[in-house]
C-alpha positions, 0 to 999 in steps of 0.5 A: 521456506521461500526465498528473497531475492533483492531486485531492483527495477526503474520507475520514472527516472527512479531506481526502486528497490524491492524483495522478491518473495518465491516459493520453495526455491534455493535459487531464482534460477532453480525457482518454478514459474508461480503466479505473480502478485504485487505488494502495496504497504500502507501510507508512509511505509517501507517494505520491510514493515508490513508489504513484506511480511504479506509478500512471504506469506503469499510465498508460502501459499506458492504465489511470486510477490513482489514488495518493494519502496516506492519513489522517495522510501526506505532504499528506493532512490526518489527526491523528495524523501518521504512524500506521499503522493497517490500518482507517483505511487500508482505509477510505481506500481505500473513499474512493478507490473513490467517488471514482475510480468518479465522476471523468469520466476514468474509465470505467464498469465495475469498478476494479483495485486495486494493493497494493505490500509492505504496500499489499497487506495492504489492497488485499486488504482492500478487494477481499474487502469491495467489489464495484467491485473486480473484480481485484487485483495485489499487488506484493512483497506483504507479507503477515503473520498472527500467525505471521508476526509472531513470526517476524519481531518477535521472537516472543511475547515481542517481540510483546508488548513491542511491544503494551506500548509501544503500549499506554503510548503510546496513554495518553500520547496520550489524556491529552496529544495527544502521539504518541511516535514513533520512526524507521521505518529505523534502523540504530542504533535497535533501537526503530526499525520497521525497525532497520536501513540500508535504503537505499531509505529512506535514499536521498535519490534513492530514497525518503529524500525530504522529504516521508517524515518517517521515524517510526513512531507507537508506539502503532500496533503493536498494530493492526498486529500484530492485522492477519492478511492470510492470513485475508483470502485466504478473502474475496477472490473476484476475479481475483488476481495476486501478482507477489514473489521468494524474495529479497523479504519473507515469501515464505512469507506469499504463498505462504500467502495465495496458497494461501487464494484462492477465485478465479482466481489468477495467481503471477509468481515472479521476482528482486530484493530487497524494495525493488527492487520499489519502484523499480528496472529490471527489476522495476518495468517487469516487475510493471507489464507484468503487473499491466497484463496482468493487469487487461486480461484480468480487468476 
């Protein structure tokens, strides 16, 4: 069984807080040097609903993996709570980079890093701008540019509401500290992130857990539509492997950025809908066989 470890490490002015995922080891300290890899759970998530789980996988296929909260999530200290901003997170994980390349569990050489839906979005981010990254995986990768969006929030004209809202939320913040939220998943709430039922998020024996406070912070919209992931593909000169099904989301957006690589690149089309990937059998146990597969030969 691999062991976790509770570490912490700082980014920014934040204290994040994470579990160390090793192999075959009673303690961090009886624990042999494996090759490092970094976690990247989906958009609004903390690490204990799918980064995790990826994380001990990964340990049970012999690698180090690190899943952790990013600034403003679950036990991560941050403020505002719950914001989902594309460049605190990319810097979160150039955090976890130095601090999984400076742990004694972790072996010398270069990491892997690990994108799950939206994680993807800056797993690539930090592979096209970090050089201890030496080869990346991306899991039913979310991965949108500009027409991406429209497509999916409601186009132009639904963008720019969304840009509205965000930009009258961002002014009540800056005069009064107050972060308006609203859900992440709601079927009832067309102003929700997501607005409809999705049971993995819902689930209290899936990814409906406590420490998931289900809330989106509004004024984060604009970062997040401005963010283009296709663009990133142009940069990403490593080892790359997307694993994704035409029944999860944006396949278009994959194949896309799939297309855009510049290194050697590996396309795993299988089954499942999005949120099978976050937990279920056979798709976690199929993408964890070939992400560690994967990094085995690449690293």
């Amino acid at each position: 069984m691999p062991l976790r470890e509770h570490v912490s490490f700082v980014s920014g002015t934040a204290k994040l807080a994470g579990h160390l995922f090793l192999p075959g080891a009673a303690s961090p300290v009886e624990a042999t040097p494996a090759q490092g890899v970094l976690l990247a759970g989906t958009w609004t998530s903390v690490k204990e609903q799918m980064a995790d789980r990826y994380a001990e996988e990964l340990a049970r296929r012999g690698y180090a993996a690190l899943a952790f909260d990013f600034t403003g999530y679950g036990e991560s200290e941050g403020a505002p709570r719950d914001y989902e901003s594309p460049e605190l997170k990319v810097r979160d994980l150039h955090a976890a980079a130095d601090f999984l390349t400076g742990h004694p569990a972790v072996g010398d050489g270069q990491l892997g890093a690990l994108g799950v839906c939206a994680g993807s979005m800056y797993a690539s981010a930090l592979a096209a701008e970090d050089a201890r990254v030496g080869s990346l995986a991306l899991v039913a990768p979310w991965l949108h540019d500009r027409r991406i969006c429209e497509e999916n929030y409601g186009g132009t004209e639904g963008i720019a509401a969304k840009k509205a809202a965000a930009a009258a939320a961002r002014r009540r913040y800056e005069a009064s500290g107050e972060v308006a939220y609203v859900p992440v998943v709601s079927g009832s709430d067309p102003d929700a992130a997501m607005p409809f039922d999705i049971d993995f998020y819902l689930n209290p024996e899936r990814g409906g857990i406590p420490q998931w406070p289900n809330r989106y912070a509004v004024m984060a919209w604009s970062e997040w539509l401005d963010f283009d992931a296709v663009a990133l593909a142009a940069k990403v000169t490593t080892p790359a492997l997307l694993v994704h099904s035409e029944d999860a989301a944006i396949p278009d957006g994959a194949r896309r950025f799939y297309d855009g690589l510049m290194g050697e690149r590996t396309f795993l089309w299988t089954d499942g809908v999005q949120f099978d990937f976050y937990d279920q059998a056979p798709q976690v146990g199929l993408a964890a066989d070939a992400v560690a597969e994967h990094f085995a030969r690449t690293l």
